[in-house]
Backbone as JSON, one array per atom type, in Angstrom:
{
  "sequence": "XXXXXXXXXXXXXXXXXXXXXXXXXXXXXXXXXXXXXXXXXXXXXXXXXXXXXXXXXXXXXXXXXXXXXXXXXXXXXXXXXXXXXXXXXXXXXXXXXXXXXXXX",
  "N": [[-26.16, 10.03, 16.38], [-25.67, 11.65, 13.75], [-23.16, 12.26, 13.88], [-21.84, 10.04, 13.85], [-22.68, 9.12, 10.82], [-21.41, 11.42, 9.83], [-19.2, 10.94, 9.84], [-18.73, 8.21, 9.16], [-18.92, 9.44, 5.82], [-16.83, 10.37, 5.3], [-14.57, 8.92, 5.76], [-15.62, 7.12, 3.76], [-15.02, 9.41, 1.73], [-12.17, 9.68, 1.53], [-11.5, 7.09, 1.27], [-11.92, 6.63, -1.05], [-10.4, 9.11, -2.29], [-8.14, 7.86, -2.19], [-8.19, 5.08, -3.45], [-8.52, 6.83, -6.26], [-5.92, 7.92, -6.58], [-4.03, 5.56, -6.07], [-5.56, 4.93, -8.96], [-5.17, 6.64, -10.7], [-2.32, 6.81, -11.02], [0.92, 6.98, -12.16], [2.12, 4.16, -12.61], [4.51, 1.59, -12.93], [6.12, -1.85, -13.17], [8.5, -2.76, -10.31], [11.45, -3.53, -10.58], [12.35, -7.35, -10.88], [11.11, -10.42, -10.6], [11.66, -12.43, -7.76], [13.9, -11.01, -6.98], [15.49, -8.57, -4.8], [14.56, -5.64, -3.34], [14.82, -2.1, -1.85], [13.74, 0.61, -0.93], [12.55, 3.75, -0.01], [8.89, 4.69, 0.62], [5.35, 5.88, 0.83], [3.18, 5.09, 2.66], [-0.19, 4.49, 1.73], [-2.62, 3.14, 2.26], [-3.86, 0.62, 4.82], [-5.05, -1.63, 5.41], [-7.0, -4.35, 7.79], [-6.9, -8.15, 7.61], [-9.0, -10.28, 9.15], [-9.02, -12.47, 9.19], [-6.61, -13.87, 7.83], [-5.01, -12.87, 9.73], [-3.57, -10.49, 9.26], [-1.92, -7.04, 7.97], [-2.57, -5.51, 5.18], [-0.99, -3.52, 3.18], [-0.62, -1.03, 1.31], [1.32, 1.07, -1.25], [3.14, 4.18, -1.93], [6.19, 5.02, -4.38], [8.99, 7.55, -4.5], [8.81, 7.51, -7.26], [6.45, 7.34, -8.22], [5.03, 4.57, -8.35], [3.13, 1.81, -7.75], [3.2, -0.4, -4.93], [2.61, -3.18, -2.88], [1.7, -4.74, -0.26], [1.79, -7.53, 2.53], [1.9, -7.26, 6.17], [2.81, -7.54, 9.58], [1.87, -5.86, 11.32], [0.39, -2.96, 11.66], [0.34, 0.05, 9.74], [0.72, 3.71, 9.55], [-1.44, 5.46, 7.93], [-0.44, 7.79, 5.39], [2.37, 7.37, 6.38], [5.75, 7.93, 5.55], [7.94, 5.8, 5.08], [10.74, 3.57, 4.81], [11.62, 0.77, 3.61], [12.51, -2.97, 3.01], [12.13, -5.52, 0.79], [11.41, -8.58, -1.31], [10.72, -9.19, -4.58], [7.67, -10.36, -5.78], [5.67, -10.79, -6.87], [4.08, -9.37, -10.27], [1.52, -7.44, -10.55], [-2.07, -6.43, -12.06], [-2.13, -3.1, -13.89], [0.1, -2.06, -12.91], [1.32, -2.98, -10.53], [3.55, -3.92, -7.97], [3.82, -6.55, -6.24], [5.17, -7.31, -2.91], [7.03, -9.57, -0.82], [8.08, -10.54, 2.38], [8.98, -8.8, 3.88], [10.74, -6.0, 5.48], [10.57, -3.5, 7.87], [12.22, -0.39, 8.19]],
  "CA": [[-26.3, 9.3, 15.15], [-25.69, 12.41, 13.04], [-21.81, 12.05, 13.42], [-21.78, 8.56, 12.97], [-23.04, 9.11, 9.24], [-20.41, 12.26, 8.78], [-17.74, 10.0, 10.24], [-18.3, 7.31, 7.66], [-19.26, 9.99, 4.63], [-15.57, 11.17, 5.86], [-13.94, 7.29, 5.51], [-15.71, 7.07, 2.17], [-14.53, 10.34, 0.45], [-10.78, 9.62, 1.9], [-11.42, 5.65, 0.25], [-12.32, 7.34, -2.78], [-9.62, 9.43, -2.94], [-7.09, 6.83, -2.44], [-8.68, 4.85, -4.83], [-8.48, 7.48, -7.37], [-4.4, 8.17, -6.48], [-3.39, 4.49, -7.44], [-5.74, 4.0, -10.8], [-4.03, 7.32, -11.54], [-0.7, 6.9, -11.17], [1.79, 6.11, -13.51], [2.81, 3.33, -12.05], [5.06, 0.47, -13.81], [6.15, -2.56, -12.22], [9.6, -2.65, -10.09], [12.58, -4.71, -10.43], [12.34, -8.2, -11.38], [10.38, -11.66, -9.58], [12.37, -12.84, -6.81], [14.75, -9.81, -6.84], [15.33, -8.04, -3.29], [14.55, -4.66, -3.49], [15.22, -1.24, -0.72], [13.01, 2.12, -1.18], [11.15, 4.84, -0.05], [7.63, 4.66, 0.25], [4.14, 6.76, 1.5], [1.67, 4.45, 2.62], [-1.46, 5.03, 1.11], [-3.74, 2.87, 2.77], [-3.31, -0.16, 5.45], [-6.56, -2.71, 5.65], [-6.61, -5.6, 8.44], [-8.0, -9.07, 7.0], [-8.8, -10.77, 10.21], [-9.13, -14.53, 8.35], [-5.08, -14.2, 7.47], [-4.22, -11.8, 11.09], [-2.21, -9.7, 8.69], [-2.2, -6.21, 7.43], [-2.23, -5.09, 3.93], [-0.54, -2.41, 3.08], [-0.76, 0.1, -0.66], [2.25, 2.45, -0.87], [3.95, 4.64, -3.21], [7.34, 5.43, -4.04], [8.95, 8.86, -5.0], [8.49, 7.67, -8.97], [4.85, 6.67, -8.04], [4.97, 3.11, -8.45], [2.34, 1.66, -6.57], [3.45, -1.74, -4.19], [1.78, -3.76, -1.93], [2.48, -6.59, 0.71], [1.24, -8.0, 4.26], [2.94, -6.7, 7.17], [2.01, -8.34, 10.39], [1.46, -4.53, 12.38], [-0.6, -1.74, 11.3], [1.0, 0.92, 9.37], [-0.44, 4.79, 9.49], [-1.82, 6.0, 6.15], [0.32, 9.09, 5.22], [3.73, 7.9, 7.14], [6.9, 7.89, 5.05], [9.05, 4.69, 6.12], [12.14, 2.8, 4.39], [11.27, -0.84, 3.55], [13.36, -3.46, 2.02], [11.57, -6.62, 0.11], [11.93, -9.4, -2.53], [9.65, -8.9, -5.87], [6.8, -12.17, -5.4], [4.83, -10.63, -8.24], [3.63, -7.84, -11.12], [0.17, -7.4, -10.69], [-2.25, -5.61, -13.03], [-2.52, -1.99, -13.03], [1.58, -1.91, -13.0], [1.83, -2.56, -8.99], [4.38, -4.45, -7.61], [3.55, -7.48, -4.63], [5.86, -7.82, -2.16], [7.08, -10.25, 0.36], [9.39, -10.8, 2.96], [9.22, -6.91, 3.86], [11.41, -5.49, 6.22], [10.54, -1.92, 8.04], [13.0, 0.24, 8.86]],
  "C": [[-25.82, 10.13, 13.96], [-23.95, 11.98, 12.92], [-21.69, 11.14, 13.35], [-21.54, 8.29, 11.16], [-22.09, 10.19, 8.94], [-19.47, 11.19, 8.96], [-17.36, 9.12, 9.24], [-18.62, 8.16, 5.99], [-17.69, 10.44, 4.39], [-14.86, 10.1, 5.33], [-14.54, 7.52, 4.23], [-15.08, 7.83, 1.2], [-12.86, 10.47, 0.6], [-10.57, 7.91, 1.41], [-11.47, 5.88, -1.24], [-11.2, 7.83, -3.38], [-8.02, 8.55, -3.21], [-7.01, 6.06, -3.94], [-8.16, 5.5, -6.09], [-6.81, 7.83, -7.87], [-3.92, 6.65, -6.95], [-4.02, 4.18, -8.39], [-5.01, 4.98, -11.15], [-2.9, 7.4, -12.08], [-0.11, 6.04, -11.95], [2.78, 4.94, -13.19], [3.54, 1.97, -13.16], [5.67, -0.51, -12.75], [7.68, -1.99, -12.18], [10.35, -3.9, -10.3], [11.55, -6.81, -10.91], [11.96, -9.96, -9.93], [11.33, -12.43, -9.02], [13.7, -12.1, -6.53], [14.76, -8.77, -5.93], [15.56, -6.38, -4.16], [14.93, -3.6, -2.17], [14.38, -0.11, -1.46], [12.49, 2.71, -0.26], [9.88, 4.77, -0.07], [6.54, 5.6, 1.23], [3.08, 6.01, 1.33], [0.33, 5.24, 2.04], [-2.73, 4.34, 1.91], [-2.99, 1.28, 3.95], [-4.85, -0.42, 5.78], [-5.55, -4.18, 6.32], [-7.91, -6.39, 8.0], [-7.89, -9.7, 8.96], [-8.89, -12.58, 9.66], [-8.02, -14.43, 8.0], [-4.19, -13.65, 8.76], [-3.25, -11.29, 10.35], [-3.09, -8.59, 8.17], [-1.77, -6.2, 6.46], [-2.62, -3.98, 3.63], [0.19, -2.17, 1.13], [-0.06, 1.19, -0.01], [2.3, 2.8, -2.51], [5.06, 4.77, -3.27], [7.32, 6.31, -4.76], [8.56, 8.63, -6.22], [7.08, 7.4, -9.32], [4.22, 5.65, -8.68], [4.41, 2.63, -7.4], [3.08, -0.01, -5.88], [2.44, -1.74, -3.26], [2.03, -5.1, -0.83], [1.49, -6.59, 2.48], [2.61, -7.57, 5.1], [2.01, -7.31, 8.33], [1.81, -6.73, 11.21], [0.94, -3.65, 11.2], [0.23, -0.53, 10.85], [0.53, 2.66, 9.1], [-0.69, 5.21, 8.06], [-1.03, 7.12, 6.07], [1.46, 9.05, 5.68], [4.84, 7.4, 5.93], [7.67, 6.82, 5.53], [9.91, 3.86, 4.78], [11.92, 1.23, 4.48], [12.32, -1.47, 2.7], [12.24, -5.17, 1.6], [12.02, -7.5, -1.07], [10.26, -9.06, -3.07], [8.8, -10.63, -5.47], [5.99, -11.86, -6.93], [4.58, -9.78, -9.04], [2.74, -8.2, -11.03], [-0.29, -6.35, -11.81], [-1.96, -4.2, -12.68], [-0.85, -1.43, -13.4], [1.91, -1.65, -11.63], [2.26, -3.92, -9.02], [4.41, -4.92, -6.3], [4.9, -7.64, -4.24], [5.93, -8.82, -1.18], [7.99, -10.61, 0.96], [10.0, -9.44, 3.3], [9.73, -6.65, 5.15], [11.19, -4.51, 6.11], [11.62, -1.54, 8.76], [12.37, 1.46, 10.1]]
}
């Protein structure tokens, strides 16, 4: 029972710090609503809704502009990967929804 409770004290202070990496960042939105985009990005986090069977996935890119979009597979937190997308929305904050995301 003891590692149980580090295990999730562990998940919390690694939610936290995520958290704390996109309110920080100087993020501004990208490119323009319905405008296909190509970048760079470092997942930051990847949550499965099971009421939509999709993952959603919080990246960054090198200028640390935060995005976000559904991907139907599971993406690792910390991997570097090459996506291409169309702009769907500016959200608050200055992050940038995607959809229609292609992984390289």
């Amino acid at each position: 029972m003891m590692l149980l409770g580090q295990l999730l004290m562990i998940s919390a202070i690694k939610r936290d710090n995520i958290d704390e990496t996109i309110r920080v960042a100087n993020s501004s939105h990208i490119g323009k609503v319905k405008e296909r985009l190509a970048m760079d990005i470092n997942v930051l986090r990847t949550v499965y809704s099971r009421r939509y069977d999709t993952y959603y996935v919080t990246a960054m890119n090198k200028d640390d502009n935060v995005v976000f979009f559904g991907y139907c597979i599971g993406i690792a937190s910390g991997k570097k990967i090459h996506i291409r997308g169309t702009v769907k929305a500016h959200r608050d904050n200055g992050q940038t929804q995607l959809n229609r995301v292609f992984v390289k």
